[in-house]
C-alpha positions as CSV (number, residue, x, y, z in Angstrom):
1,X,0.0,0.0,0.0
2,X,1.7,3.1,-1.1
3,X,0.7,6.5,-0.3
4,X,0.8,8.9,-3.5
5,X,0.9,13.0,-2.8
6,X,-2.5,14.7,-2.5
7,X,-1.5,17.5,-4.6
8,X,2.2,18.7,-4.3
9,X,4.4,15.9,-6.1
10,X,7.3,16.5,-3.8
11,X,5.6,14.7,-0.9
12,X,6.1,11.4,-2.7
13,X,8.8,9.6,0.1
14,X,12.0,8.3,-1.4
15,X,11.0,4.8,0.1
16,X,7.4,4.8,-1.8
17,X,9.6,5.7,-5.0
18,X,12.0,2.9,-4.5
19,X,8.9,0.7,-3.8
20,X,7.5,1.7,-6.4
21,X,10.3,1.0,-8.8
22,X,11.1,-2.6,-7.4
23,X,7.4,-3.9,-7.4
24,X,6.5,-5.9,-10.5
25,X,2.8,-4.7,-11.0
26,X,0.8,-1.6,-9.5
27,X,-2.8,-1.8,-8.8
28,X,-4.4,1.5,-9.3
29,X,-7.7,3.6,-8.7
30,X,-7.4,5.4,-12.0
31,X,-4.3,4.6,-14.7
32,X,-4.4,7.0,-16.0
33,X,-3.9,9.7,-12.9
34,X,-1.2,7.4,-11.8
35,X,0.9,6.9,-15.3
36,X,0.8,11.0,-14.7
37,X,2.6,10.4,-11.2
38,X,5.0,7.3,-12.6
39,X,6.2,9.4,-15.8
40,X,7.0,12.0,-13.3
41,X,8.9,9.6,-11.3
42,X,10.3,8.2,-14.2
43,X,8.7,4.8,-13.5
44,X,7.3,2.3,-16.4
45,X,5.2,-0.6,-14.7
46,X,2.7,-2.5,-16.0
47,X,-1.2,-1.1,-14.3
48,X,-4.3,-2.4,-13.7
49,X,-7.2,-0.5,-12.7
50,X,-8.8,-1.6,-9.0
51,X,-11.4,1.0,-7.9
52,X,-14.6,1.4,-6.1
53,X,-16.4,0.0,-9.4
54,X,-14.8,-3.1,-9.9
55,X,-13.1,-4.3,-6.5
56,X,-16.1,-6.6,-5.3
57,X,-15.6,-8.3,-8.8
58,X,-12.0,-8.6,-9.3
59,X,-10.9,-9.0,-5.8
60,X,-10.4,-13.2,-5.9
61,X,-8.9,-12.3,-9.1
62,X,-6.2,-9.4,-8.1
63,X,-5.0,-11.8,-4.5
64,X,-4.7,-14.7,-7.3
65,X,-2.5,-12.3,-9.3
66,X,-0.5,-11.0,-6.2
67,X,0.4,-14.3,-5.1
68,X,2.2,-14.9,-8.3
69,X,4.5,-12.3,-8.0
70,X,7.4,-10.9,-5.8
71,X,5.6,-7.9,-5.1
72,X,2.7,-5.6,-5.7
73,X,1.5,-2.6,-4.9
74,X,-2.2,-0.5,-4.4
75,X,-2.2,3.5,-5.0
76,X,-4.9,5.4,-5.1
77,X,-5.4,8.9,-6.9
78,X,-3.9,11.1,-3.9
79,X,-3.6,10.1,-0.4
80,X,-3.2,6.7,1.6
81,X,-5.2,3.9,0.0
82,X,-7.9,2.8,2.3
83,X,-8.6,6.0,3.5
84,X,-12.0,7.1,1.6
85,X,-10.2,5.3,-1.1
86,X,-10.3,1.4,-2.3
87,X,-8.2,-1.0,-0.4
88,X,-9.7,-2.3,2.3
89,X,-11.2,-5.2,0.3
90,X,-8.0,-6.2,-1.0
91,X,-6.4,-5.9,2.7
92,X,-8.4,-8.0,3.6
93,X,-8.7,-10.9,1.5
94,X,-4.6,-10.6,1.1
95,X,-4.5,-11.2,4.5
96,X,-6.6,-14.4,4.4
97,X,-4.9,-16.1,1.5
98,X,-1.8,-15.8,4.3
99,X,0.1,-12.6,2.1
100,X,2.0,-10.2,3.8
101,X,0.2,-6.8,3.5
102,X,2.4,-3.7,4.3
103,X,1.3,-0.2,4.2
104,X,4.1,2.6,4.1
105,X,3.4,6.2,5.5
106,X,2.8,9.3,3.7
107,X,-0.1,12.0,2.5
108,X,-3.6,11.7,4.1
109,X,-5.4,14.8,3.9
110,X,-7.3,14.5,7.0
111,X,-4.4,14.9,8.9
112,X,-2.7,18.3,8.1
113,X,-6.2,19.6,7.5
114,X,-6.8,18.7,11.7
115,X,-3.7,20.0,12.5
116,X,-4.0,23.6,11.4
117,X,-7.4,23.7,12.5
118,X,-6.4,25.1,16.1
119,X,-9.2,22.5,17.0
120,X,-8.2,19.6,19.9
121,X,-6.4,17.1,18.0
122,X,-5.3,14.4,20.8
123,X,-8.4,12.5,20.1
124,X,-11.1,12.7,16.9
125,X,-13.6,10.8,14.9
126,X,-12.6,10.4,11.2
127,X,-15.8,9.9,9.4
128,X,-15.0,10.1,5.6
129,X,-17.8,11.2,3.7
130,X,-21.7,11.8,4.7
131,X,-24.2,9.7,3.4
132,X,-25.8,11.5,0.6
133,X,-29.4,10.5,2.3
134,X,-30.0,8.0,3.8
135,X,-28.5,8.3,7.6
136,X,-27.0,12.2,7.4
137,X,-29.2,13.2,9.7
138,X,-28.2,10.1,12.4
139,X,-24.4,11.4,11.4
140,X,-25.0,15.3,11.9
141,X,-26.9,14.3,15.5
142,X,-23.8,12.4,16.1
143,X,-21.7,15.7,15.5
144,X,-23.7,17.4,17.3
145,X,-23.2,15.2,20.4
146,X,-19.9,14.0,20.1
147,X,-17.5,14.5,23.1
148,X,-14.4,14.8,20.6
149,X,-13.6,16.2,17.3
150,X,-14.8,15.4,14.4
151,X,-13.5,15.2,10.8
152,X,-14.7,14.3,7.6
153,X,-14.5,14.9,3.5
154,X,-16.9,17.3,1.8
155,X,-17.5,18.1,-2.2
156,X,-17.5,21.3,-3.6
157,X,-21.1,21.0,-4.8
158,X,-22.0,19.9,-1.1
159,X,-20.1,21.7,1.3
160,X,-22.7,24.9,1.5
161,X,-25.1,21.9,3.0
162,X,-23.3,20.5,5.4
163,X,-22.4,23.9,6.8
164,X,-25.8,24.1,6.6
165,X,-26.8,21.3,8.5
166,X,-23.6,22.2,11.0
167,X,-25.5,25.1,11.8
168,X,-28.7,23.5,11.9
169,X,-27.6,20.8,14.1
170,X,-24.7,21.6,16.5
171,X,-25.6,25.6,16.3
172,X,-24.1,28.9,14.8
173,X,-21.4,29.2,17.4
174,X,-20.2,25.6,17.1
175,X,-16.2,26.3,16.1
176,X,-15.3,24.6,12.6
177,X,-12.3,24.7,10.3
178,X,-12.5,24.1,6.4
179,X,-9.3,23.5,4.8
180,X,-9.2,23.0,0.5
181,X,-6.8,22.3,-1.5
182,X,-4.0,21.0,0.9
183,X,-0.3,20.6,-0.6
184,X,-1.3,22.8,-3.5
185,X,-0.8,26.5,-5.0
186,X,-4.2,27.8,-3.3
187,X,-4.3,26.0,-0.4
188,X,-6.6,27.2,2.2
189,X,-7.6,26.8,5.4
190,X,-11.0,29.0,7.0
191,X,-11.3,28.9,10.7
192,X,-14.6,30.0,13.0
193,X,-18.1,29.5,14.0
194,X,-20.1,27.5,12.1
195,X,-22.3,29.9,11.0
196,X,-19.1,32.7,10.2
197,X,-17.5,29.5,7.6
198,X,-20.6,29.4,6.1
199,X,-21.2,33.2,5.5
200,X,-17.7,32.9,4.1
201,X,-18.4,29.8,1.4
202,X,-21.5,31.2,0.5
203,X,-20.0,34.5,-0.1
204,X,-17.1,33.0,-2.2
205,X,-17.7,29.7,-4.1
206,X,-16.3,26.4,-3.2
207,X,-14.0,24.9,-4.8
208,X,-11.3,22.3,-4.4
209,X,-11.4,19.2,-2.5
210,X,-12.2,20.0,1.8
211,X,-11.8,18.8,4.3
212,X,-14.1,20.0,7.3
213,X,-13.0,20.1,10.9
214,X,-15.8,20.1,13.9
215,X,-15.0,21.0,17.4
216,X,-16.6,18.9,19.9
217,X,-19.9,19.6,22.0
């Protein structure tokens, strides 16, 4: 499992490159984002695409694969596999076909997002995305009530909502941090009450990738 930068290529490690260049076939989310990544690198490896789409399908397939060779290796787009990303699946079915699974450190963008928030950080609940319908409002009562911070991935077309529903359901005064665009040229990070973040997004259109910080109760 080899984390790949979330925006700014020079977070790559020099271990995930020399992984990268010793495994014998990469498994990734999209081809043809990671061949952008590998030519950068320098890298030529034969690919083959394993994504939300097609996992449950190819799984028994891919672990058949992997066994044959030396070694392999998962990437998703940006960021650590697994993490709102494919890979589980294929963790754990490696694992009971007796293959060592190893996941190397690097990007996650829930991570530097948390820690510039100014919000506690010594304990959180990582939550991913929300449901689109069915069970946001269980997860928004959750936020509401939770005891420690919470963190979680937004859209650019669905942020205004969920600040919306922030409001709504912890209050205006509840402190929350966006961040967008982490590693990048136009990073950004806006920091405040809920209902102040939300003023601000719906004053100046979202756009990026987020990542949305919520202090607890």
């Amino acid at each position: 499992m080899v984390p790949t930068p979330i925006g700014n290529l020079e977070d790559i490690t020099l271990r995930a490159i020399r992984v990268l260049k010793d495994c014998d076939h990469i498994y990734a989310e999209d081809t043809r984002e990671s061949r952008k990544l590998l030519v950068h690198l320098g890298i030529d490896k034969p690919m083959s695409s394993f994504h939300l789409n097609n996992e449950h399908a190819i799984v028994a397939k891919t672990v058949e694969q992997i066994e044959q060779m030396n070694m392999s290796v998962l990437v998703s787009d940006a960021g650590t596999p697994a993490i709102s990303d494919p890979g589980f699946l294929l963790v754990r079915e490696c694992i009971k076909a007796g293959i060592e699974v190893e996941c190397l450190p690097g990007p996650t963008a829930f991570v530097p997002a948390l820690v510039v928030s100014g919000i506690p950080c010594e304990e959180f609940h990582y939550i991913g995305f929300l449901p689109h319908k069915k069970g946001r409002e269980t997860r928004f009562k959750q936020i509401a009530a939770s005891e420690v911070t919470t963190v979680l991935y937004e859209s650019p077309h669905r942020l205004i909502k969920t600040l919306e529903q922030l409001v709504q359901f912890c209050g205006a005064e509840r402190t929350v941090s966006v961040s967008r665009e982490l590693s990048k040229k136009f990073e950004q990070t806006v920091r405040g009450s809920a209902s102040e973040v939300l003023a601000y997004f719906q004053a100046n259109e979202p756009r990026g990738e987020f990542v949305v910080v919520v202090a607890a109760a």
